[in-house]
C-alpha positions in Angstrom: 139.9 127.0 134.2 139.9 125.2 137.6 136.1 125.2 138.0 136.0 123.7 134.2 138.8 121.0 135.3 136.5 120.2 138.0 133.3 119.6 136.9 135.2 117.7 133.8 136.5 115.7 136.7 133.1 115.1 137.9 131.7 113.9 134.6 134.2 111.8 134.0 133.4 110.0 138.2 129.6 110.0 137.3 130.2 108.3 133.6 132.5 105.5 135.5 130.0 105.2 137.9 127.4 104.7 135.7 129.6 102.0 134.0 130.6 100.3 136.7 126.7 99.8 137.5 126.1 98.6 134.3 128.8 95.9 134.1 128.3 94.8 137.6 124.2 94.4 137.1 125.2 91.9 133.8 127.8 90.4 136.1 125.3 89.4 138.5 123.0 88.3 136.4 125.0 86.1 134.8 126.8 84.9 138.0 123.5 84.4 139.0 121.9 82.5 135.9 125.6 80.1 136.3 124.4 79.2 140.4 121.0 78.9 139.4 121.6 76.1 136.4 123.4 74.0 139.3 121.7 74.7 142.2 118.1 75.5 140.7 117.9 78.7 142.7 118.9 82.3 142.7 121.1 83.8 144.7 118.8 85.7 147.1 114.7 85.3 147.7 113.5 87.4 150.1 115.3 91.2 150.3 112.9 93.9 151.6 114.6 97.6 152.6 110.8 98.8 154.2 108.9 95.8 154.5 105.3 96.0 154.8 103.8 95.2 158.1 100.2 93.2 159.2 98.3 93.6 162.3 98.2 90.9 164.8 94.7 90.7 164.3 95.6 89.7 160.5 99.0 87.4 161.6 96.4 85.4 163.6 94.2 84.7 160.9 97.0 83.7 158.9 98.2 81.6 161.6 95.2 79.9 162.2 94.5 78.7 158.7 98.5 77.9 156.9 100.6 75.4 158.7 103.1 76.5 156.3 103.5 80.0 158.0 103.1 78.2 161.4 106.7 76.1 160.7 108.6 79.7 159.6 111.2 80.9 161.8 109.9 84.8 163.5 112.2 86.3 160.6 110.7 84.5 157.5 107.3 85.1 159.0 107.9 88.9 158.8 108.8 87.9 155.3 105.5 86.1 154.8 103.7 89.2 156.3 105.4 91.7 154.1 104.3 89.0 150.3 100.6 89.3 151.9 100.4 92.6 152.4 101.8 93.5 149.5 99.5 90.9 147.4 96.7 92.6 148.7 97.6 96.4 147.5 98.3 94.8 144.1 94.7 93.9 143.1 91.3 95.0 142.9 89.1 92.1 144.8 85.3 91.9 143.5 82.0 90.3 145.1 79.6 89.2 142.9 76.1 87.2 143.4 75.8 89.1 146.7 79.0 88.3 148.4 80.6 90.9 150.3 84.2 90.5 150.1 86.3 91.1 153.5 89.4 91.5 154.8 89.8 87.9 156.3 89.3 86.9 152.4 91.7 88.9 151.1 94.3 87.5 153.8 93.6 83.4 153.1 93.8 84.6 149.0 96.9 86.1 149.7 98.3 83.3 152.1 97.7 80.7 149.6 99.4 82.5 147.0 102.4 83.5 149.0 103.0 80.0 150.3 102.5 78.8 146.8 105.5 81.3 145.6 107.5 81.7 148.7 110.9 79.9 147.4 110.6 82.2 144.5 111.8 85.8 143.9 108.8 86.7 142.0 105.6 86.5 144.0 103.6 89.4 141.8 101.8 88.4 138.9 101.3 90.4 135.5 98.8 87.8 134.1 95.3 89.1 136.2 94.6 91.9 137.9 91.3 91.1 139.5 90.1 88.4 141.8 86.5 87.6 141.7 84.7 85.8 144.1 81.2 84.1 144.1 79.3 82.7 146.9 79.3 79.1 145.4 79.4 77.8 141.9 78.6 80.2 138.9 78.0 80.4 135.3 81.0 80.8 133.3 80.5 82.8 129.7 84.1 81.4 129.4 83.0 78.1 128.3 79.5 77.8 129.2 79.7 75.8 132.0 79.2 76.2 136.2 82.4 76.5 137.5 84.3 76.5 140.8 87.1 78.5 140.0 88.9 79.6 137.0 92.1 82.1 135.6 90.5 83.9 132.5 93.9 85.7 130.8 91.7 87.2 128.5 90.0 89.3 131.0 92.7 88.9 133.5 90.9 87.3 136.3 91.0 84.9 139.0 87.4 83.7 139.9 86.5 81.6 142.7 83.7 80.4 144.2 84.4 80.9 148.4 82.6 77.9 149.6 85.0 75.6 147.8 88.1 77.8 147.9 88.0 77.8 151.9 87.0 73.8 151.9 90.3 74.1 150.4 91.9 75.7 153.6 89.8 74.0 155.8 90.1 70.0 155.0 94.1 70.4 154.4 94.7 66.9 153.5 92.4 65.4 150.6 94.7 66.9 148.1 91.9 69.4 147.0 92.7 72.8 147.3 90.9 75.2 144.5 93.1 78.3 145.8 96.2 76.3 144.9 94.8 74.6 141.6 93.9 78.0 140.0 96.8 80.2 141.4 99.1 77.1 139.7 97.6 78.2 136.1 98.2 81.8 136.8 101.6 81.2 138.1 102.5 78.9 135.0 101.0 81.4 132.7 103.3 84.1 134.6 106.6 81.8 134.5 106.1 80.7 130.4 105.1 84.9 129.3 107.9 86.7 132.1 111.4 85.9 132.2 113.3 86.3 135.3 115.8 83.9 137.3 113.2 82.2 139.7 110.4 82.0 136.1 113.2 80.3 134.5 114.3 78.1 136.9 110.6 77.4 136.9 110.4 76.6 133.5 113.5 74.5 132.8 112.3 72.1 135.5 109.1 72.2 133.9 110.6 70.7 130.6 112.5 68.3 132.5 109.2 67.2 134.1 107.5 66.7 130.4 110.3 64.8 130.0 109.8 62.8 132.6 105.9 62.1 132.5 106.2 61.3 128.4 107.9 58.0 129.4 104.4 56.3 128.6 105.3 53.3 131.3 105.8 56.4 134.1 102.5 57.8 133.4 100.7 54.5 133.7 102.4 54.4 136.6 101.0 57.9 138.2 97.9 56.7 137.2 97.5 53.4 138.2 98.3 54.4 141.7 95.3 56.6 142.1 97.4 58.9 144.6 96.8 61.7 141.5 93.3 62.3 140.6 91.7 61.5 137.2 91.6 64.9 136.3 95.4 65.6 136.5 95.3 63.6 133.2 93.2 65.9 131.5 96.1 67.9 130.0 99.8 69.5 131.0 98.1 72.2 132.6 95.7 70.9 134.7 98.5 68.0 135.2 101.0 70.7 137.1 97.8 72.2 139.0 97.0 69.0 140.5 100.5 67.9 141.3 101.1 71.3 143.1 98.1 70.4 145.4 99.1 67.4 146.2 102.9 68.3 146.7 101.4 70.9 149.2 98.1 68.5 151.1 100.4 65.3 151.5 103.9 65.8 150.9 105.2 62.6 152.7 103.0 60.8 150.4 104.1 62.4 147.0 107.6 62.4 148.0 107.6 58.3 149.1 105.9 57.1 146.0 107.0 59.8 143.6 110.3 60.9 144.6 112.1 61.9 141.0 108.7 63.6 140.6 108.6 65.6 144.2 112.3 66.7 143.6 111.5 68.3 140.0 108.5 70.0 141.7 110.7 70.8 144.1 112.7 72.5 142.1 110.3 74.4 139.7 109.3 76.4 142.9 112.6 76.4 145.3 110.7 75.1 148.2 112.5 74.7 150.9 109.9 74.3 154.4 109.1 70.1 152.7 
């Protein structure tokens, strides 16, 4: 009789348990969804329990080539570290046309998307998972034209050619920066099919944006000033791309002649090292 009293006694402390779970994970989700609709972030970005680690061969390399991770306090650099290495464990990376792809490669792709993501919980995406990389330009079956660089959903790829992804890296101010244009599509595509609290944020501030750029006065505007390149014109996507280079190659720039624009940005992507 006692033994039966106690394990009814235990199911009942397991079954509140459980409840008590369940009710505080909607709780926090919707405390978090309230703080995120005023302050356009979520409550926490970076929480690792057993963070991945880099050697210092690697953290050189990375240092070396992203400013970005040069300005991060010792802590947020571990954070950095742990994104990259876990980036690189996440997908398959392919040579093709004779290229050999090494581990330095696999570090700057990485780097460029973790600096790209780094204000935002999410830094996986769903959306590809293959990078493929080219010597220089290649044929594209896609749409039948040579190509730089490209995201393919279809086949779930990234593709770049790695003479004009590391010009990218290596001339950091001429607002060209292939590794950042095409990881911008993939990490719209991600935001628009995934929901989550940093995707969302991402999108709302996307509309607002659209909003913004419709105004047909504010557009002539972006163009006439030549600080965005023609081909930032050529659609919405290609638009955010290019805007996302430039935010990250000349930020003083973008944010003195395009403030209201720099702050939605901004905002889309919780970046907080401008």
């Amino acid at each position: 009789m006692e033994q039966d009293q106690g394990q009814g006694i235990w199911i009942i402390i397991i079954f509140a348990s459980i409840l008590f779970l369940i009710v505080f994970v909607y709780a926090f989700k919707f405390l978090e969804y309230v703080f995120a609709q005023y302050f356009y972030k979520p409550f926490y970005v970076h929480f690792y329990p057993f963070p991945k680690r880099i050697d210092e061969e690697q953290r050189n390399i990375i240092h070396q080539n992203f400013s970005f991770y040069r300005r991060l306090s010792s802590k947020r650099k571990k954070y950095f570290e742990h994104r990259v290495a876990v980036f690189i464990k996440n997908y398959h990376f392919k040579g093709n046309g004779g290229l050999v792809v090494t581990d330095e490669m696999k570090l700057l792709i990485a780097s460029t998307s973790v600096k790209l993501t780094f204000g935002m919980r999410s830094f996986i995406y769903s959306v590809f998972d293959k990078i493929i990389l080219y010597p220089d330009i290649y044929y594209s079956e896609k749409n039948d034209v040579y190509h730089k660089g490209e995201f393919n959903p279809k086949y779930k790829a990234l593709v770049f050619s790695w003479k004009h992804f590391k010009e990218g890296l290596d001339i950091s101010n001429d607002n060209l920066n292939l590794g950042l244009h095409e990881f911008s599509h993939t990490l719209h595509f991600e935001c628009m099919k995934t929901s989550s609290v940093s995707n969302d944020i991402y999108v709302e501030n996307y509309q607002k944006l659209l909003s913004t750029i419709k105004d047909s006065d504010y557009k002539e505007q972006l163009r006439n000033s030549n600080y965005f390149r023609e081909y930032a014109f050529t659609n919405q996507l290609e638009f955010m791309a290019v805007i996302l280079e430039n935010f990250f190659e000349t930020p003083d720039q973008f944010k003195n002649d395009f403030p209201e624009l720099f702050l939605s940005v901004k905002r889309m992507i919780n970046y907080s090292e401008a």
